[in-house]
N, C-alpha and C positions, 0 to 999 in steps of 0.2 A: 973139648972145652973143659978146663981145669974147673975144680969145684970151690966155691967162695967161702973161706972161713969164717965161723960164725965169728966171728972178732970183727969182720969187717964192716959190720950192719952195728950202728947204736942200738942197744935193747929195747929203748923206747920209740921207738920210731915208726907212727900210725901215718902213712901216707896214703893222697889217690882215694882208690876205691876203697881199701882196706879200713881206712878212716870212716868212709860212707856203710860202713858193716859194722866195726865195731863202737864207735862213738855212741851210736844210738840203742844198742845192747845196754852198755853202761848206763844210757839215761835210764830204759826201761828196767832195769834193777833198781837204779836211785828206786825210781814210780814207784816198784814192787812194793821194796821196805817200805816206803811209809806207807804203803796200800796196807803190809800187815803190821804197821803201828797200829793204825787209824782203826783197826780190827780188833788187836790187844786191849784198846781203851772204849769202845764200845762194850767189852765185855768184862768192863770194872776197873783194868789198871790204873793205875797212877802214876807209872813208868815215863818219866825219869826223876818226876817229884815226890814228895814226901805223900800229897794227898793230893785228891781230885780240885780242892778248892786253888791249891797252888799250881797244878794242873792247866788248869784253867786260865791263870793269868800269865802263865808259861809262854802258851802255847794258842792263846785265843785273846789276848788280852781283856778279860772280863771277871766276873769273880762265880760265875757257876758253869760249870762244866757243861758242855750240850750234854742231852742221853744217848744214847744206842743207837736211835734210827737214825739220828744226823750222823755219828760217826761211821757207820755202816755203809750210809751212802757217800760219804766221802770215801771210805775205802774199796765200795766199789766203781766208783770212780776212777780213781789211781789204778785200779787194777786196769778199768778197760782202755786207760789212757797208753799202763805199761806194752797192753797187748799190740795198741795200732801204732806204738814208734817201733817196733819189730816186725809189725804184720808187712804182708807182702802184696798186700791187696792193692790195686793200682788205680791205674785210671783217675780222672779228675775228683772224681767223692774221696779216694784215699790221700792224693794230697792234698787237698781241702783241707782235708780234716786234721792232719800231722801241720800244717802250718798253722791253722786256728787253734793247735795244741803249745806248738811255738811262741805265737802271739800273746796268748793267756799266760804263759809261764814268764815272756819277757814284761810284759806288763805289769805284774805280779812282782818280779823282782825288781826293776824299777822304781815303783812303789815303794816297795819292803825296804831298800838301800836307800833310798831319801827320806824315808821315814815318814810319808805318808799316806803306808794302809788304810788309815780314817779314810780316803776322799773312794775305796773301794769296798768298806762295809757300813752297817745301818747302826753301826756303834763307836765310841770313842774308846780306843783300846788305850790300855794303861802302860803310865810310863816304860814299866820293866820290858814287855812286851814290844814295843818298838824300838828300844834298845836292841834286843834281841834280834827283832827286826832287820835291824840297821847292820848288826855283826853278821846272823848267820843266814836267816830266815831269805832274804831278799837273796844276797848273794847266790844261796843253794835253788832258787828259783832261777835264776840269773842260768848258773852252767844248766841246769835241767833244758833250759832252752836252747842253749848251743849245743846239748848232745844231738837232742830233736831235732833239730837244724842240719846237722852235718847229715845227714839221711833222707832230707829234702832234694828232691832232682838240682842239678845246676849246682851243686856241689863235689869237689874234686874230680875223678877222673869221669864223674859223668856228664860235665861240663862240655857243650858240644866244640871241636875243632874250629881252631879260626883259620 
């Protein structure tokens, strides 16, 4: 059997199982990085703003910045979130837990892209901030959950035979 030139495959082309391996790689990098933002700013940045106070209305819509233990535990969070859309650990507690990771992030983006985060914190975030919301914030919650998703059973080729 003749051998298939690589010309003959689109470069991009994530099908089947290949999709259910690599899609959710990508989520758990998205996780990663802001696992080691959320680290960075725990430990004083200001990164991507000028100060912590613009920081703050950035990225939290409020005007003081949490401290270190809140952002710590958000970053470890993201961390053990990035681990279980890669982990291999099965059985009903590991997809439990990869679709109640799904749920929270479509939730979350939903929210974020209609622009009402208020009705899922105990604060009224400021205009800029849900602006924000509305452009990047919700949407990039939005794909986090269709990485997550494509690594859920009953997706592509591990869908069972009809």
């Amino acid at each position: 059997m003749p051998r298939r030139a690589r010309d003959d495959y689109p470069a991009a082309m994530i099908t089947g199982s290949s999709a259910t391996r690599v899609l959710p790689r990508v989520g758990s990098a998205v996780l990663a990085a802001a696992a080691a933002l959320h680290a960075v700013w725990a430990a004083g940045s200001a990164w991507p703003a000028r100060d912590r106070r613009e920081l703050a209305n950035l990225v939290a819509g409020t005007d003081e910045f949490p401290g270190p233990v809140p952002c710590i535990a958000v970053a470890g969070a993201l961390t053990l979130a990035a681990a279980l859309v890669t982990s291999e650990a099965g059985g009903a507690r590991g997809r439990a837990a990869r679709a109640a990771l799904t749920v929270g992030f479509a939730v979350r983006g939903v929210a974020g892209a209609a622009g009402a985060t208020r009705v899922l914190v105990p604060w009224t975030p400021s205009d800029r901030f849900v602006a924000m919301d509305r452009r990047f914030y919700g949407p990039l919650c939005l794909v986090i959950a269709a990485l997550v998703a494509a690594g859920l059973p009953g997706r592509g080729s591990d869908r069972p035979a009809s």
